[in-house]
C-alpha positions in Angstrom: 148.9 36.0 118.0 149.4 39.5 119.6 147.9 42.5 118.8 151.3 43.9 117.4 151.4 41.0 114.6 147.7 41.7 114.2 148.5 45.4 113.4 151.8 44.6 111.5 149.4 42.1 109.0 146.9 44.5 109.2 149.0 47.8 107.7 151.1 44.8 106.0 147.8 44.5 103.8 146.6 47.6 103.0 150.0 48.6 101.4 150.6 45.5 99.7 147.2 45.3 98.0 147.8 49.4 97.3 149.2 47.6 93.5 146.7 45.3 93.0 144.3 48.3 91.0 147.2 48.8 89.0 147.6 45.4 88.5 144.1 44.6 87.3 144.2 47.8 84.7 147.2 47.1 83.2 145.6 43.0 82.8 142.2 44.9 81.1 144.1 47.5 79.1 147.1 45.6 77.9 149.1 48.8 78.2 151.8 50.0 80.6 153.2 53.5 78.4 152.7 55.4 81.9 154.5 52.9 84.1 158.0 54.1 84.1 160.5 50.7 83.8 163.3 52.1 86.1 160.4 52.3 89.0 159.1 48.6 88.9 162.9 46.7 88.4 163.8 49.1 91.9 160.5 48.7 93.6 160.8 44.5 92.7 164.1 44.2 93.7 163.8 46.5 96.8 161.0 44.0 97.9 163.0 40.9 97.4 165.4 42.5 99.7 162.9 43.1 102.0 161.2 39.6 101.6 165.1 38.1 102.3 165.0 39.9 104.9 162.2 38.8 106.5 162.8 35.1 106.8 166.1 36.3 108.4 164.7 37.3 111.4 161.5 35.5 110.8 158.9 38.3 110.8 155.8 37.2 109.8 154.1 40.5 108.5 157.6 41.5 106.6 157.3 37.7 104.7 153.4 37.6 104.2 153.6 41.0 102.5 156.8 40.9 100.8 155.4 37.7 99.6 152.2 39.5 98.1 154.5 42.7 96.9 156.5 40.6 95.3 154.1 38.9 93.3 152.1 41.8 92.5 154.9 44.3 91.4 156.5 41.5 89.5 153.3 40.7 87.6 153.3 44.6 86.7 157.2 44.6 85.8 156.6 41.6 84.0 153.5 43.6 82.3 155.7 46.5 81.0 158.4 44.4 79.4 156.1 42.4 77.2 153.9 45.3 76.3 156.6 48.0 75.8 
């Protein structure tokens, strides 16, 4: 593996797992009133896009953290639909 995939996972990471404190509030609060809707259903679709586009040219640090954002913003999207 080069050092460019190296530093594509590496900064890859650290803004993926940038959600997962928000993640892990909203899962011990049970409350999203500050989390605007319009953000999340942009920011998960956005991602997808970027996640398709990925595994069109077959990047591997666009796929493994798409894969992760997708997840994660997805959990919080989900998050603020069931809890208003």
């Amino acid at each position: 593996m080069s050092y460019i995939v190296i530093l594509g996972l590496l900064a890859a990471s650290l803004t993926t797992f940038s959600s997962l404190p928000q993640v892990i509030k909203i899962i011990k609060r049970k409350e999203t009133k500050d989390i605007s809707l319009g953000t999340y259903i942009l920011v998960v679709v956005g991602i997808a896009f970027w996640l398709i586009y990925g595994l069109l040219i077959r990047d591997l640090p666009l796929i493994a953290a798409n894969v992760v954002s997708l997840i994660l913003t997805a959990t919080i999207l989900f998050f603020k639909i069931k809890f208003g």
